[in-house]
N, CA, C and O of each residue as an XYZ file, in Angstrom:
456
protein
N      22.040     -4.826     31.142
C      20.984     -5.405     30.328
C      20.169     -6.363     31.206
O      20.837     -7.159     31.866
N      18.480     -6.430     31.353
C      17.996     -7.093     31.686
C      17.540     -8.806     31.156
O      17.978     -9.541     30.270
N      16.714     -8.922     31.946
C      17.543    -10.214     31.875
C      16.442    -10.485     30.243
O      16.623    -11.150     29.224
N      14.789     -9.152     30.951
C      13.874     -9.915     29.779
C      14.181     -8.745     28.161
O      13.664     -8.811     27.046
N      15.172     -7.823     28.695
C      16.105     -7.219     27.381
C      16.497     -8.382     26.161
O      16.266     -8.515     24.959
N      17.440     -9.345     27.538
C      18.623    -10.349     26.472
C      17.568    -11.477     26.111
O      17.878    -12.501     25.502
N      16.317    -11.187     26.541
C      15.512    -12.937     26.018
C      14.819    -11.999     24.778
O      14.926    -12.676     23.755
N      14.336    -11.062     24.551
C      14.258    -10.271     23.580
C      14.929     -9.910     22.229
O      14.455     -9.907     21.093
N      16.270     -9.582     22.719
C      17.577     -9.568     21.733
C      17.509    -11.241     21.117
O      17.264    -11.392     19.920
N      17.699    -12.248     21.852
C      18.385    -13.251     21.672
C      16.448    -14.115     20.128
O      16.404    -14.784     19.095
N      15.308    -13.369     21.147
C      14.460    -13.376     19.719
C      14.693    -12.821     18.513
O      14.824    -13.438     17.456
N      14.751    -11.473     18.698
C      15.530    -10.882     17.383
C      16.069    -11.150     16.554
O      15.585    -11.182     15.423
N      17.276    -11.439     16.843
C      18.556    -11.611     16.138
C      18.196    -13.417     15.815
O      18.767    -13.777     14.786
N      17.303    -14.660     16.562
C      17.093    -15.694     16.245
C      16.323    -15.768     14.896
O      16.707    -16.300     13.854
N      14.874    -14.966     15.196
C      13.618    -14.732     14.478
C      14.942    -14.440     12.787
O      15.125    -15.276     11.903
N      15.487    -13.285     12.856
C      16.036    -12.936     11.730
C      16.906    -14.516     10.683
O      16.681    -15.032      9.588
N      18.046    -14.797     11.954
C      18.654    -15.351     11.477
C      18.008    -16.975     10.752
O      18.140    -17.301      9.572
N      17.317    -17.793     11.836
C      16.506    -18.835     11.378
C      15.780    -18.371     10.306
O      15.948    -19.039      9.285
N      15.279    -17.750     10.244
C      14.539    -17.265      8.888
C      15.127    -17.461      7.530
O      14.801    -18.169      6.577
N      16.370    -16.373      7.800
C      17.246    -16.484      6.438
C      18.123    -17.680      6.395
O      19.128    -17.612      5.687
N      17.853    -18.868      7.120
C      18.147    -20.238      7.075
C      17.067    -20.919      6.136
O      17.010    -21.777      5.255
N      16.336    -20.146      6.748
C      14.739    -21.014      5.972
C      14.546    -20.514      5.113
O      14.372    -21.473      4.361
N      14.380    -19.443      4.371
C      14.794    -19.023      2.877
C      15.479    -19.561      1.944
O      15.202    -20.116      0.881
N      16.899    -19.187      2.789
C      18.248    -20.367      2.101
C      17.834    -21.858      1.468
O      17.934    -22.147      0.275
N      17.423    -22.603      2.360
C      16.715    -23.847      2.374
C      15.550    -24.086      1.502
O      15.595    -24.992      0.669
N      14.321    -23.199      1.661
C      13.736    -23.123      0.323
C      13.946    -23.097     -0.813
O      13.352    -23.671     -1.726
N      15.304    -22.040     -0.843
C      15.779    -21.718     -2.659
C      16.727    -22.746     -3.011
O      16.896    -23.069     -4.187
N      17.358    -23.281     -2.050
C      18.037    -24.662     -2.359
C      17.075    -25.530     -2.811
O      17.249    -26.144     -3.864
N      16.008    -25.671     -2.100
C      15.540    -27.200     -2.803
C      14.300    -27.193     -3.887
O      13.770    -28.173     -4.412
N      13.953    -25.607     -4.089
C      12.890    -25.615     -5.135
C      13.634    -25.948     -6.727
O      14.625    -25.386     -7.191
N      13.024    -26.751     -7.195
C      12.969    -26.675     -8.339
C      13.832    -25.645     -9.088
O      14.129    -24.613     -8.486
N      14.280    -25.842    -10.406
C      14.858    -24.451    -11.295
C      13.931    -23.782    -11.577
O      12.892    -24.345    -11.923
N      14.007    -22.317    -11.517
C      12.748    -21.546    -12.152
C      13.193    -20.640    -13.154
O      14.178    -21.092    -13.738
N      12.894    -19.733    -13.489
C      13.134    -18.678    -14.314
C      12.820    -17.588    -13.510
O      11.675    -17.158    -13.367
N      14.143    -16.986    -12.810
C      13.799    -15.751    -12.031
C      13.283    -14.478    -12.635
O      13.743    -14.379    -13.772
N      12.464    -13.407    -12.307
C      11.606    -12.860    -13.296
C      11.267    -11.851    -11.475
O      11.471    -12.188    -10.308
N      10.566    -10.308    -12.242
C      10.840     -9.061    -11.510
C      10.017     -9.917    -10.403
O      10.587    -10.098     -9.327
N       8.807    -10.420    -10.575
C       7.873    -10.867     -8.971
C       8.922    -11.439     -8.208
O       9.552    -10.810     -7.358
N       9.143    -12.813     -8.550
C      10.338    -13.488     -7.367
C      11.117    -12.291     -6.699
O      11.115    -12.049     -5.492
N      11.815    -11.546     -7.720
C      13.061    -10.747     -7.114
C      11.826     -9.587     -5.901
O      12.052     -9.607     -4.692
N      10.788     -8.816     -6.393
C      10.352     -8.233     -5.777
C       9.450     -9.219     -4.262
O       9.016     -8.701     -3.233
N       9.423    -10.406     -4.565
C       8.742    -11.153     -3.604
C       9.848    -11.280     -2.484
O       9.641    -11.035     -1.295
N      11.027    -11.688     -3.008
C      12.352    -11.905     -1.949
C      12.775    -10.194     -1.163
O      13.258    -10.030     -0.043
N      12.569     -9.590     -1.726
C      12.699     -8.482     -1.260
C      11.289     -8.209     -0.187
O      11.625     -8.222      0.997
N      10.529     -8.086     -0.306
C       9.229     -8.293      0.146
C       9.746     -9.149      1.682
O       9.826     -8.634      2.797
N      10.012    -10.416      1.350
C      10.475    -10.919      2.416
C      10.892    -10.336      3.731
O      10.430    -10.024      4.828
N      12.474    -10.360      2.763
C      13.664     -9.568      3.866
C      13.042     -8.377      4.433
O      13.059     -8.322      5.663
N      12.395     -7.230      3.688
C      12.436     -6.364      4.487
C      10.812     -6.656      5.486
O      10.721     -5.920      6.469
N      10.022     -7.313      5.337
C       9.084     -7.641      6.188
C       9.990     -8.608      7.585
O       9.505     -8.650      8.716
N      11.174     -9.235      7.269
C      12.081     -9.627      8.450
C      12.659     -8.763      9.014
O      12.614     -8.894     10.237
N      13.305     -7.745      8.594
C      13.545     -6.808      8.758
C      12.591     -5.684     10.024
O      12.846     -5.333     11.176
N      11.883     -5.518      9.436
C      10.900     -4.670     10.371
C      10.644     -5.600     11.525
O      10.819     -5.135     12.651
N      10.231     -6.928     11.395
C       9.494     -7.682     12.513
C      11.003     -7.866     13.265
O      10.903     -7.791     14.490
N      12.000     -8.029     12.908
C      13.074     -7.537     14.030
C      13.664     -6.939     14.704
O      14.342     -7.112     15.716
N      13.187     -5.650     13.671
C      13.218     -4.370     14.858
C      12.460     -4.266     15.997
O      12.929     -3.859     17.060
N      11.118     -4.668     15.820
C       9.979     -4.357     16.732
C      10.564     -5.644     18.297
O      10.450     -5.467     19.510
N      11.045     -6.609     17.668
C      11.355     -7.613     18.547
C      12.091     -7.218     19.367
O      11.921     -7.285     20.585
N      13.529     -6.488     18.454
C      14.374     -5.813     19.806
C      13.848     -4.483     20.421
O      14.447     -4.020     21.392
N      12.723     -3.822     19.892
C      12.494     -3.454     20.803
C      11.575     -3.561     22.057
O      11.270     -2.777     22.955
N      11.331     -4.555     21.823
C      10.807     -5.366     23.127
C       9.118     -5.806     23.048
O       8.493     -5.893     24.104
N       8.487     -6.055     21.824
C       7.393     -5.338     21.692
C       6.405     -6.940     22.322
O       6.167     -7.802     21.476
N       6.130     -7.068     23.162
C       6.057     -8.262     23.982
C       4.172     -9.193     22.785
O       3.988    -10.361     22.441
N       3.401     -8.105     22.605
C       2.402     -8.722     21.905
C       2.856     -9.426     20.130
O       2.308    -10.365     19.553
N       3.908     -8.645     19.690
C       4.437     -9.300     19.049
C       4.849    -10.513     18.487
O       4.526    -11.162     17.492
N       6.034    -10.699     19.831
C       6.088    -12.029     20.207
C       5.627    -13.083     20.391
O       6.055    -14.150     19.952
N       4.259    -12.825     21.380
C       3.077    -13.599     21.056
C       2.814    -13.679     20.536
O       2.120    -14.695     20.546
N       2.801    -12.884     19.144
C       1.495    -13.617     18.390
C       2.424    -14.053     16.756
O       1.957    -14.657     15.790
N       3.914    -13.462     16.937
C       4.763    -14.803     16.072
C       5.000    -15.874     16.761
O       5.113    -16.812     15.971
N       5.190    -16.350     18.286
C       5.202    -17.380     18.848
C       4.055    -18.370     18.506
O       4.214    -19.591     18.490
N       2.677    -17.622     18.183
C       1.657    -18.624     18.380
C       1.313    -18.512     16.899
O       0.204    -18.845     16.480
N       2.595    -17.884     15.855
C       2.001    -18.824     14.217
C       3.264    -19.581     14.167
O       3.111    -20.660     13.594
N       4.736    -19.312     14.676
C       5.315    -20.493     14.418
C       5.234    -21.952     15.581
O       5.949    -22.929     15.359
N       4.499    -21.922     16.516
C       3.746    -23.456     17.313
C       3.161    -23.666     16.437
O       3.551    -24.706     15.905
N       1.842    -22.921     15.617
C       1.056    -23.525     14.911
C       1.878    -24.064     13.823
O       1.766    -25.278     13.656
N       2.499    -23.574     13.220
C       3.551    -24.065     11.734
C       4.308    -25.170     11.998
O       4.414    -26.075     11.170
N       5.016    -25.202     13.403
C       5.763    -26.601     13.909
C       4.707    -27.617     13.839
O       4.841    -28.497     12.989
N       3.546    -27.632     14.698
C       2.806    -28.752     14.544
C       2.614    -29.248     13.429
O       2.824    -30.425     13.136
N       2.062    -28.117     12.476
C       1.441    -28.604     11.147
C       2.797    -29.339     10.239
O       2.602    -30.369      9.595
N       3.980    -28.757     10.280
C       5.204    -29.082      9.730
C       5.198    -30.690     10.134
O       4.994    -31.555      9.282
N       5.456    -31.004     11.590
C       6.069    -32.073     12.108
C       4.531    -33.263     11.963
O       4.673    -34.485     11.949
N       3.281    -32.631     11.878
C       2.411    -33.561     11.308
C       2.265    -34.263      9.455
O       1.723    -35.253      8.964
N       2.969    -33.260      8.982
C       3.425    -33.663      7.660
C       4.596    -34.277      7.114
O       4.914    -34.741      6.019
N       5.163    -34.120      8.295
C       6.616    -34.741      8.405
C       5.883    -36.048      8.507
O       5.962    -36.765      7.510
N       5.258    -36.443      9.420
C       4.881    -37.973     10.294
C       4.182    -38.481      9.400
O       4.262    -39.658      9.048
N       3.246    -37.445      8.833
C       2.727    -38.161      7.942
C       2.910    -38.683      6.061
O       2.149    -39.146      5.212
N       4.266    -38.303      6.112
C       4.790    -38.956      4.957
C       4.792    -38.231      3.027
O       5.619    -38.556      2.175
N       3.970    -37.536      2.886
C       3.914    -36.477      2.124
C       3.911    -35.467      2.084
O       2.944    -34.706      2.115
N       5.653    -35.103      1.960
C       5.573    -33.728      2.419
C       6.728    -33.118      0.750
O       6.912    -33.532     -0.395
N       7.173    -32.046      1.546
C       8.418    -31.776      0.581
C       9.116    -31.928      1.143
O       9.052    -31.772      2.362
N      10.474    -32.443      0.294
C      11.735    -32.823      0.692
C      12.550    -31.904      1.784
O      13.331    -32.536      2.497
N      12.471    -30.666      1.972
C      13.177    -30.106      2.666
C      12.761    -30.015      4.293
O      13.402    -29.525      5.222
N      11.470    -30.660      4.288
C      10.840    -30.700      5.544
C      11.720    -30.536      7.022
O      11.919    -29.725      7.927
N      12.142    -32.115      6.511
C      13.679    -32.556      7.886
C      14.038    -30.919      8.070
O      13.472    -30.100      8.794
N      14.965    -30.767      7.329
C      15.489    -29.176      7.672
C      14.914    -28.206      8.257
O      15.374    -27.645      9.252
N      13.299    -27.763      7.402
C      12.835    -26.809      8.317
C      12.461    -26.753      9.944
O      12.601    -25.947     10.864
N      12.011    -27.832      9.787
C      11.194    -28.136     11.406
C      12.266    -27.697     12.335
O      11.986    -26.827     13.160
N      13.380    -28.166     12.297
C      13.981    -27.863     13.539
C      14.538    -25.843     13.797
O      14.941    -25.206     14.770
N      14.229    -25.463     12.219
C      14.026    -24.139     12.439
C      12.801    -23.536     12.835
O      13.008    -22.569     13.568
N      11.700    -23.741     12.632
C      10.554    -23.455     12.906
C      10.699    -23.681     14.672
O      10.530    -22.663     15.344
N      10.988    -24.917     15.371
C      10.829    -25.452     16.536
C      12.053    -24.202     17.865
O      11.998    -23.810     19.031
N      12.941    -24.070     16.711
C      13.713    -22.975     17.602
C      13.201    -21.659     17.742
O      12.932    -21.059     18.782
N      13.068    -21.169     16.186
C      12.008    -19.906     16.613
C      11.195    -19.763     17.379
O      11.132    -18.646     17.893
N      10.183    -20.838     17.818
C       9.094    -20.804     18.637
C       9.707    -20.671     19.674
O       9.397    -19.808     20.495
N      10.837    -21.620     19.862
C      11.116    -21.912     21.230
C      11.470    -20.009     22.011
O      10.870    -19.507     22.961
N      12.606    -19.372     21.180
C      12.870    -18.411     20.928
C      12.188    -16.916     21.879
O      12.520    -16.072     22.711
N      10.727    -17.484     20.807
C       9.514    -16.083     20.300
C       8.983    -16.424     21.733
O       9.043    -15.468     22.507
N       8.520    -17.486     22.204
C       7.871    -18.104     23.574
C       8.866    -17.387     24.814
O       8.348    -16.821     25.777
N      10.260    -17.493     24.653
C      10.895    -17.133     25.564
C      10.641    -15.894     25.895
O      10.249    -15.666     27.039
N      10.794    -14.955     25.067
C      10.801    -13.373     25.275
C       9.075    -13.108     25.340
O       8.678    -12.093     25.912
N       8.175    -13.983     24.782
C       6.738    -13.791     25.124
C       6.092    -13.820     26.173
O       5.242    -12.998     26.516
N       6.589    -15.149     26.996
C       6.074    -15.659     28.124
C       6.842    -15.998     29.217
O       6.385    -16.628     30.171
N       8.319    -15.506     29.111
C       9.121    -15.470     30.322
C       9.591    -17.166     30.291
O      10.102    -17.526     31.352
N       9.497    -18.112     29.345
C      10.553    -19.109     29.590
C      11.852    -19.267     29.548
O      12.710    -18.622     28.947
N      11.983    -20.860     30.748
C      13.307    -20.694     30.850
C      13.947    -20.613     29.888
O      15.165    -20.460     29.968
């Protein structure tokens, strides 16, 4: 396995997993709702849109990467500027440091970082 194979894989399998952290984390801290066919078809919607974008990751698909690398930088900033700036939602703390790994992640297998 090469080396820009395992920085690929190691997006993949990150992109997926942080995600369904950040899901998790959402449905923990929203509000009670009344689950109803949209939600269920929206969560589904989700997963399998994670789903696909992780296949394409392992298979190496390098523009990809780029260009989920450069919406989750943009989402960290905007996250960690709402963080700083004091009105946010409660689950904030939590996400950011998922958002900040993905990038870190998506950047690796995008642009060859260490």
């Amino acid at each position: 396995m090469t080396d820009s194979s395992r920085r690929f894989k190691h997006a993949g399998y990150g992109f997926l997993l942080l995600n369904l952290i950040y899901l998790a984390l959402a449905i923990f801290f929203i509000p009670p709702f009344n689950i109803g066919l949209t939600t269920l078809l929206s969560l589904l919607a989700f997963v399998l849109l994670l789903g696909v974008l992780t296949y394409y990751l392992l298979q190496e698909k390098k523009l990809l990467a780029q260009f989920l690398a450069f919406i989750y930088g943009a989402r960290s900033v905007f996250t960690a500027y709402s963080f700083f700036a004091g009105d946010t939602f409660q689950a904030v703390p939590y996400f950011l440091p998922c958002l900040f790994i993905t990038f870190y992640l998506l950047g690796r297998a995008a642009w060859n970082w260490p």
